[in-house]
N, C-alpha and C positions, 0 to 999 in steps of 0.2 A: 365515495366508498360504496361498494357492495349494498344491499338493502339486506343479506343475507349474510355479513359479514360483522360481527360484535364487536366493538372498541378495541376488545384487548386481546382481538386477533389481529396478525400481521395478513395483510391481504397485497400480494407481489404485482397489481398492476397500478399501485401508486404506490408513490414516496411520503414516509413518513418521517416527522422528526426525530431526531434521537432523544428519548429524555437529558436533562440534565444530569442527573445522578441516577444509580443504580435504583434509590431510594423512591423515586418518581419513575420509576419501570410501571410499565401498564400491560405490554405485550409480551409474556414471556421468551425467554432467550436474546430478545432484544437487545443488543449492549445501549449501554448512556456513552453521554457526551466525552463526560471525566474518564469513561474505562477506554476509549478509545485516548483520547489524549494522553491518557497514562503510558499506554502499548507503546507509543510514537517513543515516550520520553525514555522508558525502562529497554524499549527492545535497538533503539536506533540512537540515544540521546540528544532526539529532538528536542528543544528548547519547546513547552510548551506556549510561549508567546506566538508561534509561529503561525499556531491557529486560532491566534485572536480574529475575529472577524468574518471567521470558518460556523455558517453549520452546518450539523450532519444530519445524515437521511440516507434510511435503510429502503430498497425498492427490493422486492424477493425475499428470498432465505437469508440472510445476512452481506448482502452485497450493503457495503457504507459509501455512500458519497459524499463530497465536501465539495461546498458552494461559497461563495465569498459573497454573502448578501443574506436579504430576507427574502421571503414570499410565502403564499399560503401556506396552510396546514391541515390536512393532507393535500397533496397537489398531483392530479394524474396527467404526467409529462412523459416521455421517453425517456429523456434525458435532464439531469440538473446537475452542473458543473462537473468533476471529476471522481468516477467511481477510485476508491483510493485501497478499500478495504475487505479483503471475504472474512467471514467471522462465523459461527454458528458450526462450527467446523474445530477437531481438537486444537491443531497450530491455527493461529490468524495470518491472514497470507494479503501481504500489503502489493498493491499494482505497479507496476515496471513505472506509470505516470504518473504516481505519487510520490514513490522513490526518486525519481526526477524532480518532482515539484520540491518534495520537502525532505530530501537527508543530504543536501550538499554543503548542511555544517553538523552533518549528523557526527558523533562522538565516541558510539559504541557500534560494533558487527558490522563494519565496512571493511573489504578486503580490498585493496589496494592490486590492483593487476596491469602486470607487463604491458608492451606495444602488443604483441604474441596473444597474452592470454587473453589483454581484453577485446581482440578480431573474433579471437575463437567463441567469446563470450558472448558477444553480439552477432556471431552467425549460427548462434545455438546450439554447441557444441558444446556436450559435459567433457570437463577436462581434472584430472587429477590434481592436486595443488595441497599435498601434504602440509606446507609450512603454517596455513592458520591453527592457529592455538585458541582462535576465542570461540564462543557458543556453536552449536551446530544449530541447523535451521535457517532461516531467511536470513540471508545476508542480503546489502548495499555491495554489489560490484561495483569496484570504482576504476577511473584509469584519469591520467594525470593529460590535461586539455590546455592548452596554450598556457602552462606554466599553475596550473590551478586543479585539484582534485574532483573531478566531475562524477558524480553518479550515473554509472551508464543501462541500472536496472537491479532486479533483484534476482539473485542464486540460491540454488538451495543447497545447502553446504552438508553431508552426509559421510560418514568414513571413509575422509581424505578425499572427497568427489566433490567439485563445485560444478552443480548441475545448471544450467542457461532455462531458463523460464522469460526471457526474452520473444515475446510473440512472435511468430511467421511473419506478419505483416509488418513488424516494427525492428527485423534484422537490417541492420547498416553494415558499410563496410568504410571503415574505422582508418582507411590506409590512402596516404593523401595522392590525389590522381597524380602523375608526372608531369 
């Protein structure tokens, strides 16, 4: 840490742990362990067992990562397992790789998308799709993969537009060579 930097400031060029509870906050704005595990369960119906074995660590403004292990505390790294999470920000906005990693038995705001929709969705393309009925905000695009519902990333779902937030460098194309 900083020599110039006080405990219960967040300082962006290392990772810090997340508290446990909101209760044990030290850095303000900071979220805890529980409030992220909560977002997972309430916003996606991630099973919180999912991130048994998960800790988190904020590096920046509210950037949340999850690492499957322990190590120091604070630890000044580039990188520590998969940044999953923005936060500090009014929506929380979960990463295309965490959505991958963890809503492929998600239960709530996943949208189910055609052969069609979901090229379009993975070449970043916002496409109209009237027919969701459930929350607007970060959705789970999903599309159906060798017989199985696969999470292909997250959209942002706004009157009647599901917008692609699929990164530049992580567009596929979805359509099987001949």
């Amino acid at each position: 840490m900083s020599d110039d930097t006080a405990p219960d400031e967040n300082w962006g060029q290392q990772f810090d742990r997340l508290p446990p509870t909101a209760d044990d906050r030290v850095v303000e704005g900071r979220p805890s362990r529980e409030e992220v595990v909560d977002w997972w369960d309430e916003r996606f119906g991630v099973d919180p067992a999912v991130f048994d074995g998960y800790t988190f660590w904020e590096k920046g403004a509210g950037k949340i990562w999850a690492f499957h292990g322990e190590v120091v505390d604070p630890i000044e790294v580039e990188g520590l397992g998969m940044r999953i999470l923005r936060t500090r920000q009014r929506h929380w906005k979960p990463s295309t790789n965490a959505v991958q990693r963890f809503c492929g038995d998600a239960t709530k705001n996943v949208i189910e998308l055609s052969p069609s929709e979901a090229q379009a969705f993975v070449d970043g393309h916002d496409q109209q799709l009237d027919r969701w009925e459930g929350d607007w905000g970060y959705l789970t695009a999903a599309h159906e993969i060798a017989g199985e519902l696969e999470p292909l990333g997250v959209g942002l779902y706004l009157h009647g537009e599901l917008r692609s937030t699929v990164p530049k460098g992580r567009q596929e194309d979805l359509v099987k060579p001949e």
